[in-house]
N, C-alpha and C positions, 0 to 999 in steps of 0.2 A: 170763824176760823179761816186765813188765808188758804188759797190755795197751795203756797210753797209749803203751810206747816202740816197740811193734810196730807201732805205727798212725805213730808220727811216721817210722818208719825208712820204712815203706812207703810215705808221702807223702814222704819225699826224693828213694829211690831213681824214684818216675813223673816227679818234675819235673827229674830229671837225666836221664833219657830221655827226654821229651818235648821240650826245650828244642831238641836238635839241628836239628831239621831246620829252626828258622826259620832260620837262621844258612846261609850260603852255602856250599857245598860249600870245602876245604881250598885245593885247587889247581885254577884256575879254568883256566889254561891245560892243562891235559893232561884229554882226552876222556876215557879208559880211568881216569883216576883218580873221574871226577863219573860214570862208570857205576859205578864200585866202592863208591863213597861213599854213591851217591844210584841204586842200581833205577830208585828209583819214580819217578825223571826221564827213565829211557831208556825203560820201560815208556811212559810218558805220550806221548814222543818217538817211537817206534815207533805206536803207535795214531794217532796224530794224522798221520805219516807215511803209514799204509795207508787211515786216513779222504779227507784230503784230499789228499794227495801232496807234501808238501810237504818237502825231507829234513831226517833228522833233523838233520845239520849247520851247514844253515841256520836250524832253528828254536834251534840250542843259541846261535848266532852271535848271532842278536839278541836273545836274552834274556841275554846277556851285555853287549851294548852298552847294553840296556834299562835294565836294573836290576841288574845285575851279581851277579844268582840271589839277588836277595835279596826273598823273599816283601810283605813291609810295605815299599818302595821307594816315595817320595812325590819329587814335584819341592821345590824349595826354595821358603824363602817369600821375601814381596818385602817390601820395609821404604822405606816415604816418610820422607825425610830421613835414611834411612840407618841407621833406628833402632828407625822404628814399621811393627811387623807389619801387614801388610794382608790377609794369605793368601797362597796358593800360586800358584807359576805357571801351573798349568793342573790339571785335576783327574787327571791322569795319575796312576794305583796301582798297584802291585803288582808280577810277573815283568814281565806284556808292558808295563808301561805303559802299558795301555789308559785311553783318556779314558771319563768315566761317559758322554757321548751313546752314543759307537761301542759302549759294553761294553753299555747299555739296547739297542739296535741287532742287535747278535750274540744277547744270549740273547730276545730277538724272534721273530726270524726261524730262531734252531736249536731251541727249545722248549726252550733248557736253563735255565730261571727262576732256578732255586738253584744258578748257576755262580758262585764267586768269583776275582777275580780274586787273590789271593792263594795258590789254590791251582793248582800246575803242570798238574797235568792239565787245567784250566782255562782256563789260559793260554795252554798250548800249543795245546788247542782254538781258542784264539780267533786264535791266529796262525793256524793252517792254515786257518781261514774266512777274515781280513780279506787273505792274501795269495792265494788262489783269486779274492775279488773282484779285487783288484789285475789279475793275469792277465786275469779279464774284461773289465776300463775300460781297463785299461792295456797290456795284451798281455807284460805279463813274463813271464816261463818262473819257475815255479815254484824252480829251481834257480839263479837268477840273484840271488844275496843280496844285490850291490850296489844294484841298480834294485829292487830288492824293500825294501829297507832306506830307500832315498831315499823312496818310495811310501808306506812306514810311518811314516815321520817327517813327510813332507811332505802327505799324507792325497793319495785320488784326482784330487782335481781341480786340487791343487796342483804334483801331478808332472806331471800332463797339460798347465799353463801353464807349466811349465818352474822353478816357484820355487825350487828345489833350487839352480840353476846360479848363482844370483849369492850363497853362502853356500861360503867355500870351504871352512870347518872341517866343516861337514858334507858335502862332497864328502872331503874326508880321512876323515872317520870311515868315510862307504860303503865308503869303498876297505879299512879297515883290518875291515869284518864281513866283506867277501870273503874276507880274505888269513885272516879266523881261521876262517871256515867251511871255507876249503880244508886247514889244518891241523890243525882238527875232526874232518874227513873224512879224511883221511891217518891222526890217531891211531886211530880205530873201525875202520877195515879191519886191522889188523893187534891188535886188542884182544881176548880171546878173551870177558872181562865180557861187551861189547856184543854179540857173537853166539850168547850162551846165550838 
């Protein structure tokens, strides 16, 4: 085999292995499948767990609701007259959908400068920080995905004024990061992946 086709097979074969992991795990509903799929998610989910306490169930719940594990996750753009692009709805990226203030905010204050929000381990850092402050301003329990979910959506001062309450779609949605955290939680305890 020449040397050019050895080179082009080996540049094939890295970019059909690298390519994976931007792309969102198979089956988003079944925990034990996105531990099977994806380690290096329950790895991330586990440390970020023992770091700030946050479980892993609830951190998988709102990166699901977030951005639906999908790494490059942008909100939509907005278009005057229906047509003409103006930008985005808010500079929200990546898994957690962190905004650039809050995400300039988090790697501040944790010294993690070269954090991106693109990558999980990242991300999920930055849940387990911005929902410990929550806990702090707000008194949620850590395990409490719906008022935790409302507080991420709604930022601290807006779940403390109640803004959440007059929005009933996102009153549905809280309810529905509960109900998947708790089925999160139900497939990982009986998953043998997640407890290696």
């Amino acid at each position: 085999m020449s040397r050019s086709l050895c080179a082009l097979v080996a540049v094939l074969l890295m970019v059909s292995c690298s390519g994976g992991s931007k792309n969102p795990p198979r089956n988003l509903d079944d925990a034990c499948s996105i531990a099977g799929e994806r380690p290096e998610y329950i790895k991330a989910f586990k440390q970020t767990e023992r770091k700030w306490g946050v479980p892993v169930h609830v951190q998988m719940s709102t990166i699901y609701y977030e951005s639906r594990y999908r790494s490059d996750a942008r909100t939509p753009h907005q278009f005057v007259l229906g047509v003409i692009p103006v930008g985005r709805q808010s500079s929200a990226f990546g898994y957690s959908q962190a905004l650039d203030g809050t995400w300039d905010q988090y790697r501040k204050e944790t010294g993690r400068r070269g954090a991106k929000r693109d990558r999980i381990k990242d991300a999920s850092d930055f849940i387990g920080w911005y929902m410990n402050k929550t806990r702090e301003k707000n008194g949620i329990s850590l395990g409490d995905a719906r008022n935790q979910y409302l507080a991420y959506h709604e930022g601290h001062a807006g779940y403390a004024r109640g803004s959440h309450n007059g929005k009933s779609w996102l009153l549905r949605t809280a309810d529905d990061v509960a109900a998947r955290a708790n089925m999160y939680q139900r497939q990982l305890s009986s998953c043998r992946r997640y407890r290696n």
